[in-house]
C-alpha positions as CSV (number, residue, x, y, z in Angstrom):
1,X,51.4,1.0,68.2
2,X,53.4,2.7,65.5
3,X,55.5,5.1,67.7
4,X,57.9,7.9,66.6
5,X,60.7,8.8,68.5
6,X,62.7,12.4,68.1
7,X,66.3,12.3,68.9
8,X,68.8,9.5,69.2
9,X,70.8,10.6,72.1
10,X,70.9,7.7,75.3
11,X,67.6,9.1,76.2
12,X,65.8,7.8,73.0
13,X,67.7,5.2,72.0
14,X,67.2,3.1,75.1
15,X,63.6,4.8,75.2
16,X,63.4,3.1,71.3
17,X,64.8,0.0,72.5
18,X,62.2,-0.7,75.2
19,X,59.0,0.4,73.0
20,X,60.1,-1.8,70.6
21,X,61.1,-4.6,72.5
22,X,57.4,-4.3,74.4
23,X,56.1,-5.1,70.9
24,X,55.8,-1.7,69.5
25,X,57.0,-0.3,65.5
26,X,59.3,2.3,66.4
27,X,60.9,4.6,64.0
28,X,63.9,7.3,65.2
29,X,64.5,10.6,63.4
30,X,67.9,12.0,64.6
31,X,68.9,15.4,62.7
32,X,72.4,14.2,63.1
33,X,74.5,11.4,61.3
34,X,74.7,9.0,64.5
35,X,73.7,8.4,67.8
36,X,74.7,9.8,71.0
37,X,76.2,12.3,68.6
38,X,76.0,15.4,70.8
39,X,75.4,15.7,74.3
40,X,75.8,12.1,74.9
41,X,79.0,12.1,73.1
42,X,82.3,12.5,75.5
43,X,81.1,13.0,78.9
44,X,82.6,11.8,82.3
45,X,80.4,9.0,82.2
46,X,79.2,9.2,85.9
47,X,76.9,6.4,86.5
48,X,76.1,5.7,90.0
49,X,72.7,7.1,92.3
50,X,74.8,9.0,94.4
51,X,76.8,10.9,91.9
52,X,73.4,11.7,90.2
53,X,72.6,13.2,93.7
54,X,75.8,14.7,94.7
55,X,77.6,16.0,92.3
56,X,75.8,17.1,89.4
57,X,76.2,21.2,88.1
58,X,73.4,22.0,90.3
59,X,72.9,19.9,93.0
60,X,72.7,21.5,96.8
61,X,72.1,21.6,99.9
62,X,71.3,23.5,102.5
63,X,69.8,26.7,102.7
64,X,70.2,28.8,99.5
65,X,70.4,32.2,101.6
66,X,72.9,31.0,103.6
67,X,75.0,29.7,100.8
68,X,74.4,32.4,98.9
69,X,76.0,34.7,101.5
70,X,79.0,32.7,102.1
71,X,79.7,32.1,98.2
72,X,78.7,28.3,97.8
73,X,76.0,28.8,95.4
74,X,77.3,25.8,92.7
75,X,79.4,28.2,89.9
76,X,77.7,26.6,87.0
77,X,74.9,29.9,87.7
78,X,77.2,32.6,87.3
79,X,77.7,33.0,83.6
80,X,75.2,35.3,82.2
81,X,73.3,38.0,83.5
82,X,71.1,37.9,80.4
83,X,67.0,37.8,81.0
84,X,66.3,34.2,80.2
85,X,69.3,32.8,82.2
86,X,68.3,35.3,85.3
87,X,64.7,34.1,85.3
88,X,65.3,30.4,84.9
89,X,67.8,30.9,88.2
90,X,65.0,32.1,89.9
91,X,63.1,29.2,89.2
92,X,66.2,26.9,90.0
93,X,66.3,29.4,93.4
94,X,62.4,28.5,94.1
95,X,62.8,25.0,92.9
96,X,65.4,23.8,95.0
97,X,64.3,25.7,98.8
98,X,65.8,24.0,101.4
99,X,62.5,22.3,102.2
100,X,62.2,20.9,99.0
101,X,65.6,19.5,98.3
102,X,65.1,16.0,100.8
103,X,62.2,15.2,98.6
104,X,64.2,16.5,95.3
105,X,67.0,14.7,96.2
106,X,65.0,11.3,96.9
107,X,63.2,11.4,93.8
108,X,66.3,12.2,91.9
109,X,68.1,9.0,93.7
110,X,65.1,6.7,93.6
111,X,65.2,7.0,89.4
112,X,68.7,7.0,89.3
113,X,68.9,3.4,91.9
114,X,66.0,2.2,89.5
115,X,67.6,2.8,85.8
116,X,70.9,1.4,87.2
117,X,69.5,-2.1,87.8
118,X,67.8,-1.5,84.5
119,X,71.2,-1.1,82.9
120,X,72.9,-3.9,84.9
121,X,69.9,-6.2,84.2
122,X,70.1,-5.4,80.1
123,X,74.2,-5.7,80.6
124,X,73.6,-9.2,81.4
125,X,71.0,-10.1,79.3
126,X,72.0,-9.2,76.1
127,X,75.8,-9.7,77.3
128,X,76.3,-6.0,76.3
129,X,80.3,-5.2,76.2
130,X,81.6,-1.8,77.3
131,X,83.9,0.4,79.0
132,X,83.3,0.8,82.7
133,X,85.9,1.6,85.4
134,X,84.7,1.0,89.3
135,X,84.7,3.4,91.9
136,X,84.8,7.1,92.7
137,X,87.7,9.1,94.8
138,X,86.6,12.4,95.8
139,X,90.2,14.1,96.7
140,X,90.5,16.7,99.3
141,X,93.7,18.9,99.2
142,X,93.0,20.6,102.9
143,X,90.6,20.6,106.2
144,X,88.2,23.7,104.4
145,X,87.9,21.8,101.8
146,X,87.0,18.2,103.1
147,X,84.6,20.4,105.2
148,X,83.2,21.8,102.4
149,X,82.0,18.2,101.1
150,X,80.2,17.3,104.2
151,X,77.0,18.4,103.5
152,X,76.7,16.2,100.0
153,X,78.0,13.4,102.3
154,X,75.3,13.5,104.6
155,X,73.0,13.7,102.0
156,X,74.3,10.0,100.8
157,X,74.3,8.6,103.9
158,X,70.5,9.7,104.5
159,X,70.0,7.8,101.0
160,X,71.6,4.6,102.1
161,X,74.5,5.2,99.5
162,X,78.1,3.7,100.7
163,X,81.3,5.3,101.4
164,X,84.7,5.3,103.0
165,X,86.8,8.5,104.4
166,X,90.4,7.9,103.3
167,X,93.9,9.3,104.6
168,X,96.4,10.4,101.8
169,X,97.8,7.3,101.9
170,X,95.0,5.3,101.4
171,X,93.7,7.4,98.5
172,X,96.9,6.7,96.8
173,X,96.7,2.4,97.7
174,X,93.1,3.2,95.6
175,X,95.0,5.6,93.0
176,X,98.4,4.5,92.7
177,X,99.0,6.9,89.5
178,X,98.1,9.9,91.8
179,X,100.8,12.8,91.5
180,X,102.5,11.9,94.9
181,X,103.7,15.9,95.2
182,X,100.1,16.8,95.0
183,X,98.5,18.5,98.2
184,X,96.5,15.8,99.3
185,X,94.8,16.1,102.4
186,X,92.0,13.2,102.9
187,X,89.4,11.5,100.4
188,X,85.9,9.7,100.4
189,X,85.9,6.7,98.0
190,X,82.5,5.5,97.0
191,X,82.7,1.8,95.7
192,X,79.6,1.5,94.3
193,X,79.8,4.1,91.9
194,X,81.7,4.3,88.6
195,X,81.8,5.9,85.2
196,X,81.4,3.9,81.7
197,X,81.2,5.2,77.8
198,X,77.8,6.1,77.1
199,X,78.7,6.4,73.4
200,X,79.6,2.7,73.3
201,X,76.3,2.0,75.5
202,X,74.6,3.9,72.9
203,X,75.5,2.1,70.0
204,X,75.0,-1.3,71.5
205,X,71.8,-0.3,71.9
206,X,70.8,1.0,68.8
207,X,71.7,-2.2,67.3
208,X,69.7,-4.3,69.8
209,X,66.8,-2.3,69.1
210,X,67.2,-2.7,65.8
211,X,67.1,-6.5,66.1
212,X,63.5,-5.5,67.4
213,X,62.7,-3.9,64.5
214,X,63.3,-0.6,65.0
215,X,64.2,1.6,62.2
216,X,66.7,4.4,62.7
217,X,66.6,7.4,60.2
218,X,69.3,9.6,60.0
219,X,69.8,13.5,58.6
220,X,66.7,13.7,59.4
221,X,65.3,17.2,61.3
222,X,61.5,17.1,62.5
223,X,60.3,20.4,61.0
224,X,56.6,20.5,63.1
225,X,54.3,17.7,65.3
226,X,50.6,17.6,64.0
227,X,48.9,16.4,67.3
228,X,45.9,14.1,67.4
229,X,44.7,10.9,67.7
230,X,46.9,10.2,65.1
231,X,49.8,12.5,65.3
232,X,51.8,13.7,62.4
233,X,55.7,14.8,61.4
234,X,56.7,17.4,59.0
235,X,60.0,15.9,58.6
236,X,62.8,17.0,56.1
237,X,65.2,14.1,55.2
238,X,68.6,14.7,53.7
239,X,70.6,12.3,51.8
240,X,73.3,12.8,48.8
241,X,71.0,10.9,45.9
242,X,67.7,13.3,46.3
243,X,68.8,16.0,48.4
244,X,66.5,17.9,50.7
245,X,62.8,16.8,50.4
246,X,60.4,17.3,53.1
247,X,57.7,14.3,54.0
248,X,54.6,13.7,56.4
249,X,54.2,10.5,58.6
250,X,51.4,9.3,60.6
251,X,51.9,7.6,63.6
252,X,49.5,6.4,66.6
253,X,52.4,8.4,69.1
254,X,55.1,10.3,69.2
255,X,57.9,10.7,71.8
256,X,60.0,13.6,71.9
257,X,63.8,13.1,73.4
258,X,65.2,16.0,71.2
259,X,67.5,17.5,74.5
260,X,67.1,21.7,74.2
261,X,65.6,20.9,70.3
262,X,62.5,19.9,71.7
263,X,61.6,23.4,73.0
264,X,61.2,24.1,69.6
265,X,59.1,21.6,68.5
266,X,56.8,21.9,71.7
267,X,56.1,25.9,72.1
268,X,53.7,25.7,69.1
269,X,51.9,23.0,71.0
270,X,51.3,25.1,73.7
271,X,53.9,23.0,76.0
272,X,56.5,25.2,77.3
273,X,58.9,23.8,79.8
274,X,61.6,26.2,81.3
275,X,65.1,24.1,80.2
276,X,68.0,25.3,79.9
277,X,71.3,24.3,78.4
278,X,74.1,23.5,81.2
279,X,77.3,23.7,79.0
280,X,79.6,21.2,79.9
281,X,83.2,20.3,78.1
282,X,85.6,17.1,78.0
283,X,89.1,17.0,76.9
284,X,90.0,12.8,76.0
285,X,93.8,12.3,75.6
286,X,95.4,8.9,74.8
287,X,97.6,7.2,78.1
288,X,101.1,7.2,78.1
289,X,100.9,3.0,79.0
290,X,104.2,0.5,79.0
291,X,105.0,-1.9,80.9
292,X,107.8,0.5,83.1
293,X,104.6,2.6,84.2
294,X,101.8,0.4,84.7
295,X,99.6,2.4,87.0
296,X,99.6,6.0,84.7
297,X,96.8,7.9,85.5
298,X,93.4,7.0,87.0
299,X,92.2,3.4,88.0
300,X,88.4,4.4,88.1
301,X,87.1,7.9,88.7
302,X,88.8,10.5,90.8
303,X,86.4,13.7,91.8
304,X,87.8,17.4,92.3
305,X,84.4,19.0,94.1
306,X,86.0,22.4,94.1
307,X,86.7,22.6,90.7
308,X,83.9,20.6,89.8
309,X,86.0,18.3,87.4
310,X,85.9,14.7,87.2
311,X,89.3,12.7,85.5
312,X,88.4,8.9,84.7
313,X,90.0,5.9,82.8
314,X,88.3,5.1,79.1
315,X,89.9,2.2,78.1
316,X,93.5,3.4,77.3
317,X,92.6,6.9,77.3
318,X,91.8,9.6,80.0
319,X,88.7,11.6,79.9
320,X,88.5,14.7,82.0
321,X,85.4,16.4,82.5
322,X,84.0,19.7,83.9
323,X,82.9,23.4,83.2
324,X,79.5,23.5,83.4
325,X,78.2,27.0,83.0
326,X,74.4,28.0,82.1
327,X,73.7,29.9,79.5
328,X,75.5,31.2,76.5
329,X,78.9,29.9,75.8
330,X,82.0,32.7,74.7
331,X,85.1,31.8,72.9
332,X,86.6,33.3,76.5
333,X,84.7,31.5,78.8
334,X,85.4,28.0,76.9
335,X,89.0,28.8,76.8
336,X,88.5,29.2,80.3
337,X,87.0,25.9,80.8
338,X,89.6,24.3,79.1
339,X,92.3,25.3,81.0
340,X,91.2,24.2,83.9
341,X,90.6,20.8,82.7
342,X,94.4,20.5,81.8
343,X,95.5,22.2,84.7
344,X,93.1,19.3,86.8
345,X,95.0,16.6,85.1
346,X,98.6,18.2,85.3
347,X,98.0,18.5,88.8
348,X,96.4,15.2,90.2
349,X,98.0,13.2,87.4
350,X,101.0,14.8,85.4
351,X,102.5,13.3,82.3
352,X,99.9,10.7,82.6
353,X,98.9,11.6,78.7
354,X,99.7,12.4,75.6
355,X,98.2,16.2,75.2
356,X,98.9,16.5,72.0
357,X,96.4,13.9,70.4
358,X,93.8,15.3,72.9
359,X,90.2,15.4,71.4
360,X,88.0,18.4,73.0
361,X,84.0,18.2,73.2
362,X,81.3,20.4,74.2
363,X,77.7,20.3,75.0
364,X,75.0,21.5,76.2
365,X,72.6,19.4,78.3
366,X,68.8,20.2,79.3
367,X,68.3,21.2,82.1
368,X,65.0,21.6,84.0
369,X,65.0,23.7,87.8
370,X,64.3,21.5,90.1
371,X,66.7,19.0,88.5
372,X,64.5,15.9,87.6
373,X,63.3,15.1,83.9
374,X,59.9,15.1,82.7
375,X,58.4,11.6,81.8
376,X,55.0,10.7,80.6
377,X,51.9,12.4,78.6
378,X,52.5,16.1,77.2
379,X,49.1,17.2,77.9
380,X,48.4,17.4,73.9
381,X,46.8,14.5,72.2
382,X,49.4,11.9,71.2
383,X,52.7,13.4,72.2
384,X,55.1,12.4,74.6
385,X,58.1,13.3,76.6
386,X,61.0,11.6,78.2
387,X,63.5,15.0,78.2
388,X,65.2,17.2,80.7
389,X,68.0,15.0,82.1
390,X,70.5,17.5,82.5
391,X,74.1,16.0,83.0
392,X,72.7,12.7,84.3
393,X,71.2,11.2,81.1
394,X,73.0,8.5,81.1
395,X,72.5,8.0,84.4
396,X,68.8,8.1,84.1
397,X,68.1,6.8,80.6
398,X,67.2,3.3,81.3
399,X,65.2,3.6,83.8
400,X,63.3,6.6,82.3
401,X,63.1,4.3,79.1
402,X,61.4,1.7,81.1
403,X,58.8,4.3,83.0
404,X,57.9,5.6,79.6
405,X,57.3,2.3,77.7
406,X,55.0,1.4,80.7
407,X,52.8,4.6,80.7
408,X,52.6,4.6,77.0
409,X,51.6,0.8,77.1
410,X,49.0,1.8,79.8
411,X,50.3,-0.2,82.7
412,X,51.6,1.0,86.2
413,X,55.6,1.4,86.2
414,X,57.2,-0.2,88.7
415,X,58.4,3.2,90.8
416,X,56.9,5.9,92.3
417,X,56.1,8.6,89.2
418,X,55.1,11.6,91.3
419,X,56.9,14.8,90.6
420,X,58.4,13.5,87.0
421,X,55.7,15.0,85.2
422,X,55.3,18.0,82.9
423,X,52.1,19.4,84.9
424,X,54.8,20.3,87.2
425,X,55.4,23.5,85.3
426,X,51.9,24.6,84.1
């Protein structure tokens, strides 16, 4: 088939990789430059099952009254008051019931464990190269708070996923660049689990489909789909020789992966899925390494739960990442945000970087209510949809990619599908 992909994030490249390498003609639009341009730019990288389960802006557990009433509803929800943001909440609240979140959370794991032996197995076989730092340390800095982690723990033990509890001593023979002043009072390390560079995934990617024959168009926004048997783009292409000129393309399907652009390309179809944007924000600083300091800053992935920040090792640099807030984004609240990303890696690893060269980045990610992306048919003739990974994209992406290239190809995927659907919300 001659398939169309929107959007060039890690969600449809590796979605354009494996239609193309299944046999298909597969052509990208991306209104940006590059791929993984935006929200799958400078993230922490998370890509382990549990920390898809555990620790993403919204996960939860127990029962939302009950942590509603002792403050422990996740603080990514209490940005805006504004309509949209106060009904989608509600959907989130209804979503994510305590009777629901086992099956939420298995789902939600069962992907995840899926599209990482997806990425290991395409790692190996096309000897991909990129940054990837093992392990995840999730510090402690008293009793209330180790406490407070318990729940999430049990949540990975029910799902079979490894890890150790640590004294302060421990978490430092794991860490050896931790701030040895800091209040430290236990850890969990989880050995399975790791971070890598999505952007560098990205781009390996891009060029592997390519070698499939897939052609990438950039500057290139998707103005309308024509559904149909044989769908069409309204497409208006940029470039510095012509200018702006608008074309039409046939195709025999198209997929959408646009992230939040796809709401609207989809309203006018009559598909309206409530995402949101969960605003997220990085700050990358270069490492202060010689050979006097060896073990600056972080070997793998260190986790802050209470401050929902997340400092890991790219390459020679240090990426910390946190402040996710729905909604709206204000020049406050991002200030905000951004202090307490430099305050996280003053206090767990201090003089570790060099500030001043430190890059900042901020996205928003798409964000369905109960947590888990929709994959498969759109319910209109000849669209698509692999969207609405949230925070865990990358996490996801490859297995998604995989699920999607089977339904469209009209054979059985190789995991349970139920729930990943867009009926879901009609």
């Amino acid at each position: 088939m001659r398939i169309a992909v929107i959007g060039a994030g890690i969600v449809g490249v590796t979605s354009a990789y494996e239609l193309a390498a299944a046999g298909h003609e597969v052509t990208v639009f991306e209104q940006g430059g590059s791929v993984a341009a935006e929200a799958s730019f400078a993230h922490a990288g998370l890509d382990g099952p549990g920390s898809a389960v555990a620790w993403s802006p919204l996960s939860v557990t127990g029962s939302l009254l009950g942590l509603a009433l002792r403050g422990r509803l996740p603080a990514a929800l209490a940005l805006s008051a504004r309509p949209a943001t106060c009904a989608w909440t509600l959907r989130w609240l209804s979503a994510n019931r305590a009777s629901a979140q086992a099956l939420l959370r298995q789902r939600l794991h069962h992907l995840a464990s899926y599209s990482r032996e997806r990425a290991v197995e395409l790692t190996r076989v096309l000897h991909l190269e990129f940054e990837r730092s093992n392990g995840v340390l999730i510090v402690s800095r008293n009793a209330t708070e180790a406490q407070s982690v318990q729940p999430a723990l049990a949540a990975l033990d029910e799902l079979g996923v490894r890890f150790h509890q640590l004294s302060p001593e421990q978490c430092l023979s794991v860490e050896p660049g931790l701030n040895p002043d800091a209040r430290l009072h236990s850890g969990v390390h989880l050995p399975d689990e790791g971070a890598s560079n999505c952007r560098e995934f990205a781009h390996l990617m891009r060029q592997q489909a390519q070698r499939h024959g897939t052609r990438f168009v950039f500057n290139a926004k998707v103005l309308a789909i024509h559904p149909g048997t044989l769908p069409e783009l309204t497409v208006s292409l940029e470039d510095t020789a012509s200018g702006v000129r608008q074309v039409r393309e046939r195709f025999d399907a198209v997929l959408v992966c646009a992230a939040l652009g796809s709401c609207r390309l989809l309203s006018p179809l009559g598909v309206k899925l409530p995402m949101i944007g969960v605003h997220g924000h990085s700050v990358t600083a270069p490492l202060r390494l010689d050979e006097v300091h060896p073990h600056v800053g972080p070997n793998s992935v260190l986790l802050d739960p209470r401050n929902r920040v997340a400092i890991n090792r790219a390459g020679t640099r240090v990426r910390v990442s946190g402040g996710p807030l729905v909604g709206r984004m204000s020049r406050s609240s991002t200030a905000t945000a951004l202090r307490q990303l430099y305050q996280a890696l003053d206090e767990w690893f201090p003089g570790a970087s060099r500030v001043g060269q430190a890059r900042h980045w901020q996205a928003a990610s798409p964000t369905l209510p109960d947590g888990l992306p929709v994959i498969g048919p759109s319910g209109v003739d000849g669209v698509w949809l692999n969207l609405g990974h949230s925070s865990v994209g990358w996490t996801l992406s490859c297995g998604s990619a995989q699920v999607l290239t089977a339904m469209m190809g009209g054979v059985p995927a190789d995991i349970d599908t139920e729930g990943l659907g867009a009926e879901r919300f009609r």
